[in-house]
C-alpha positions as CSV (number, residue, x, y, z in Angstrom):
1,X,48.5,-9.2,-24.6
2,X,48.4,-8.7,-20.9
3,X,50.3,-10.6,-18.4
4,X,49.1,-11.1,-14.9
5,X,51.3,-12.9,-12.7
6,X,49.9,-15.0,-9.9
7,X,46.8,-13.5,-10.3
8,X,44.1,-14.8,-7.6
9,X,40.6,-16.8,-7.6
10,X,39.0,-14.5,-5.7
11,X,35.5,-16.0,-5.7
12,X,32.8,-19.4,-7.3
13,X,29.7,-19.4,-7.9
14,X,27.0,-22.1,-8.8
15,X,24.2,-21.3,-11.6
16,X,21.3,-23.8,-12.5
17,X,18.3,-25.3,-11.6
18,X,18.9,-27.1,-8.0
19,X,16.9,-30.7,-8.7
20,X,17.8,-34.5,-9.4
21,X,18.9,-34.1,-13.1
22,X,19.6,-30.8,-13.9
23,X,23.4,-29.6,-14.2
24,X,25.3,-26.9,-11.8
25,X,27.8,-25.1,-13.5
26,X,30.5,-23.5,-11.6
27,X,31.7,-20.1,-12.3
28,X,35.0,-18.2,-11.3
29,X,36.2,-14.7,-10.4
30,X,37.9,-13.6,-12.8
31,X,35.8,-15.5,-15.5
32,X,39.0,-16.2,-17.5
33,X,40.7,-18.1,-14.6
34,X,41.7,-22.0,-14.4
35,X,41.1,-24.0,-11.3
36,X,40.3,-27.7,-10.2
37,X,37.0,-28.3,-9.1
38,X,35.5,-30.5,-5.9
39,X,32.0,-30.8,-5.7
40,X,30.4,-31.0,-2.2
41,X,27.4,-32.0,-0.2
42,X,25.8,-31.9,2.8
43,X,22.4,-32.4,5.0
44,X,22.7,-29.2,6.3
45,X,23.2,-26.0,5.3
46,X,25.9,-25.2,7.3
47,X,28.1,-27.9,6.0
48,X,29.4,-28.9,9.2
49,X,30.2,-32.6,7.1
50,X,30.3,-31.8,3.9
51,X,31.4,-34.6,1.6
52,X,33.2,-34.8,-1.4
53,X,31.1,-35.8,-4.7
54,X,32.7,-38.8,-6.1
55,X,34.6,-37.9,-9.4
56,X,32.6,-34.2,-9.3
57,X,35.8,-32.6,-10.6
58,X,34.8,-30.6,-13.4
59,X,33.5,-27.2,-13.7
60,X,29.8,-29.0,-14.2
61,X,28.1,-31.4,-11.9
62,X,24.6,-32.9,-12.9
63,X,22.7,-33.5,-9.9
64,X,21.7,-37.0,-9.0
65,X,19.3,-38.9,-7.4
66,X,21.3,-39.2,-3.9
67,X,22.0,-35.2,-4.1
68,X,18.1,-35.1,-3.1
69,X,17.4,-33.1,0.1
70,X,21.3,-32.0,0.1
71,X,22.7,-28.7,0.1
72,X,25.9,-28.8,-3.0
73,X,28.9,-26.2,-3.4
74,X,32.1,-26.6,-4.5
75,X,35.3,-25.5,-4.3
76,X,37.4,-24.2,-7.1
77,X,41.2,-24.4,-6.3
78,X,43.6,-21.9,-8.9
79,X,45.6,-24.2,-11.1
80,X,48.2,-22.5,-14.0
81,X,48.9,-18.6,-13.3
82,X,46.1,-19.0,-11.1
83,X,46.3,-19.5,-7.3
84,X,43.7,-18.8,-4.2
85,X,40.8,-21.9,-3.3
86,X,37.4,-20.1,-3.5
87,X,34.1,-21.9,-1.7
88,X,30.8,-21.1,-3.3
89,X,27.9,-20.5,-1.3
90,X,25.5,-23.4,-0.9
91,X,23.0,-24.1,-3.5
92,X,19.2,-24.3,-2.3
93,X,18.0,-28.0,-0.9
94,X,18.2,-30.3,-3.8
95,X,14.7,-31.3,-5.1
96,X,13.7,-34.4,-7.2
């Protein structure tokens, strides 16, 4: 067994189709690390304002109908032996 102490999210990424109904799935670097999860959005894709999802705390976030012309990403934040907060890059615009 290997033992890594305070080992670091270094990165988060979001895979899925980007439209009302379909389901992101967030994914960390290294894949076997823990972390909470915040969900964003934001009109812009600069996410000067982005705002927290609502109860989008899990590593999956189906997209709904008031996501639609939004940009999402989310945050992963190291939880366990894990530590570091990673921000994903912004998804595409959010289509119905």
């Amino acid at each position: 067994a290997t033992w890594t102490a305070n080992a670091t999210i270094t990165a988060v990424a979001i895979s899925g189709i980007v439209a009302v109904g379909q389901v992101l799935t967030a994914g960390l670097t290294p894949a076997e690390a823990t972390a909470s999860y915040q969900w964003q959005s934001a009109p812009a894709l600069n996410f000067n304002s982005p705002t927290n999802i609502p109860g989008a705390t899990s590593s999956t976030y189906t997209l709904v109908s008031a996501d639609n012309n939004k940009y999402i990403r989310v945050v992963a934040t190291g939880t366990g032996s894990y530590t570091g907060t990673a921000t994903s890059a912004a998804t595409a615009k959010v289509s119905n």
